[in-house]
C-alpha positions in Angstrom: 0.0 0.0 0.0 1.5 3.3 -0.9 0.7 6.8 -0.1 -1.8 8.6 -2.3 -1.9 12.6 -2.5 -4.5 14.7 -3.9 -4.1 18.1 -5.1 -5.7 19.8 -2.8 -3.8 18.5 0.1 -5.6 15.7 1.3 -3.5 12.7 1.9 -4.2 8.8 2.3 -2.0 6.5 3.6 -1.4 3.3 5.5 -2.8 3.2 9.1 0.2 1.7 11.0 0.4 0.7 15.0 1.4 4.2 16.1 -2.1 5.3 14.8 -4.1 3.8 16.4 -5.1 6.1 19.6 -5.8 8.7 17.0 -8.1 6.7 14.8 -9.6 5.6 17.9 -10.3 9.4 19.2 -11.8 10.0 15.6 -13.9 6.8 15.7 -15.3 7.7 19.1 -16.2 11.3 17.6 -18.7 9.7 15.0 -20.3 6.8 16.0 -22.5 5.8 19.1 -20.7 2.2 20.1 -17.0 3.5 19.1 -14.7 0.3 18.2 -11.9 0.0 20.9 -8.1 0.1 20.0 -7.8 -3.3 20.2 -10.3 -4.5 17.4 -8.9 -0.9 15.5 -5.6 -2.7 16.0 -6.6 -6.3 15.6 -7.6 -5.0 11.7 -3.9 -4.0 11.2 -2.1 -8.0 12.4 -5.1 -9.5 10.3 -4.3 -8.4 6.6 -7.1 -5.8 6.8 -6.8 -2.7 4.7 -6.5 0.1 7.2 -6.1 3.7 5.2 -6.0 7.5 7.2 -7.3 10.5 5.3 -4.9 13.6 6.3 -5.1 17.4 5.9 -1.6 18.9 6.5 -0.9 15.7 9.0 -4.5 15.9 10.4 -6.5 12.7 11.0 -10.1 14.0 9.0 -10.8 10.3 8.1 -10.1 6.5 7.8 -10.9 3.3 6.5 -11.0 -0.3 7.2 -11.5 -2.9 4.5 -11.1 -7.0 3.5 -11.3 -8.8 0.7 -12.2 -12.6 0.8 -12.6 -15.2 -2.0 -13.5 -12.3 -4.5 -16.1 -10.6 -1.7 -14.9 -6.7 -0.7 -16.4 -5.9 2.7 -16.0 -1.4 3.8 -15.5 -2.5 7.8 -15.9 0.8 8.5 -15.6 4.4 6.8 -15.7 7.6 9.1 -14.9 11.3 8.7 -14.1 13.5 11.8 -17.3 15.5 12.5 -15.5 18.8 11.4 -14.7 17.7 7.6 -17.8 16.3 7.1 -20.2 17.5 4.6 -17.0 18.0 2.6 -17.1 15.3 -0.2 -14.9 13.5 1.5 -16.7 10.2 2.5 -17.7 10.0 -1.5 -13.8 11.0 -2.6 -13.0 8.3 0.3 -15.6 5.3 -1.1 -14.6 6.2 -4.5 -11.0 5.3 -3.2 -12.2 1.7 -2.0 -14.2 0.6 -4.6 -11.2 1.0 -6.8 -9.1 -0.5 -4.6 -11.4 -3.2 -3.7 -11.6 -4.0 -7.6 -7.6 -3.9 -7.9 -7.7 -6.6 -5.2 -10.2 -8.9 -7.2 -13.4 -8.3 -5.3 -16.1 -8.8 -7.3 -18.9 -7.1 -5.4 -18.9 -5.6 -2.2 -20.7 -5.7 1.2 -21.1 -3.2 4.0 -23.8 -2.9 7.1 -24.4 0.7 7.5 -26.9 2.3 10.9 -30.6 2.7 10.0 -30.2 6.2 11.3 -27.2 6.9 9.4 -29.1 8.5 6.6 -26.5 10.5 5.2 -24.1 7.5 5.0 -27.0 5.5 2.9 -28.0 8.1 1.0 -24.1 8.2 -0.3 -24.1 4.5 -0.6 -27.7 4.4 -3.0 -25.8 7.2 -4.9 -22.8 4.9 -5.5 -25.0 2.0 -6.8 -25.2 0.0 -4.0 -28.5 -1.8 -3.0 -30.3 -2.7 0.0 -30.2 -6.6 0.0 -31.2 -7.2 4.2 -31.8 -6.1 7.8 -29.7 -7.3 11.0 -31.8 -7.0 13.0 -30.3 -5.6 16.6 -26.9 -5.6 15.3 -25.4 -2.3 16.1 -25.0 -1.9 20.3 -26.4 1.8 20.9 -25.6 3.3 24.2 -29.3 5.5 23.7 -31.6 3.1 22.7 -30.6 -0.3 23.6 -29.7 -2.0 19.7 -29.7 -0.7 16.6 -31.0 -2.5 13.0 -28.3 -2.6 9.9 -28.7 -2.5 6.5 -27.0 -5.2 4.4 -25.8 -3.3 1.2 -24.2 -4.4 -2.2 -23.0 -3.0 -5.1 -21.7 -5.5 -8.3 -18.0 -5.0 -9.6 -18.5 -7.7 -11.9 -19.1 -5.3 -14.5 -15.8 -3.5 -14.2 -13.7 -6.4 -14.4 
């Protein structure tokens, strides 16, 4: 995995071990049931793909994704509340479904929130589609459990 710079300053690269507090304080900014440093660090001895979006060595964003017998799963996708509304989780999903077609993946799953209705209205923009419901599957510290959807989108087509 190599470092990828866009022109207007924004960087991704490789999450490494020294990371992972950071990415831990960001997840913790944006999502109700925060993963912990270990399972953030469990993704990086496992073979996961673990990228950090950067502004002028600023943590805005990061990434976690696997691929498996042709199957890309997005782990997880957050943007620091401040950069959000930016683009970025588009510029950022447009980065993994490339990269999850460079790696062979052949369509691509991800469980998003029920009440993350920003994130699925990026995901239906990007072509993926609603395919199920797990039931109780997010912990929420407000309301007890939280419903996901199970999402898809095809790369089948691009190969």
């Amino acid at each position: 995995m190599t470092i990828h710079n866009w022109t207007d300053g924004y960087n991704l690269r490789p999450m490494t071990e020294a990371d992972v507090d950071s990415v831990h304080a960001l997840e913790s900014s944006t999502s109700p049931h925060p993963w912990t440093p270990g399972i953030i660090r469990n993704c990086l001895t496992t073979g996961d793909r673990c990228w950090l979006l950067e502004k002028d060595n600023l943590l805005v964003g990061y990434t976690v994704t696997m691929v498996a017998v042709g199957e890309g799963h997005i782990l997880n996708i957050a943007i620091t509340p401040d950069f959000q509304r930016q683009g970025l989780g588009q510029r950022l999903l447009d980065f993994l479904i490339q990269d999850l077609a460079e790696q062979k993946a052949n369509i691509i799953f991800l469980e998003v929130r029920t009440s993350n209705t920003s994130a699925i209205e990026l995901y239906l923009k990007n072509n993926f589609t609603e395919v199920g419901r797990r039931n109780n599957y997010y912990p929420c510290s407000r309301n007890g459990r939280e419903d996901a959807l199970v999402m898809v989108k095809d790369l089948s087509f691009q190969m």
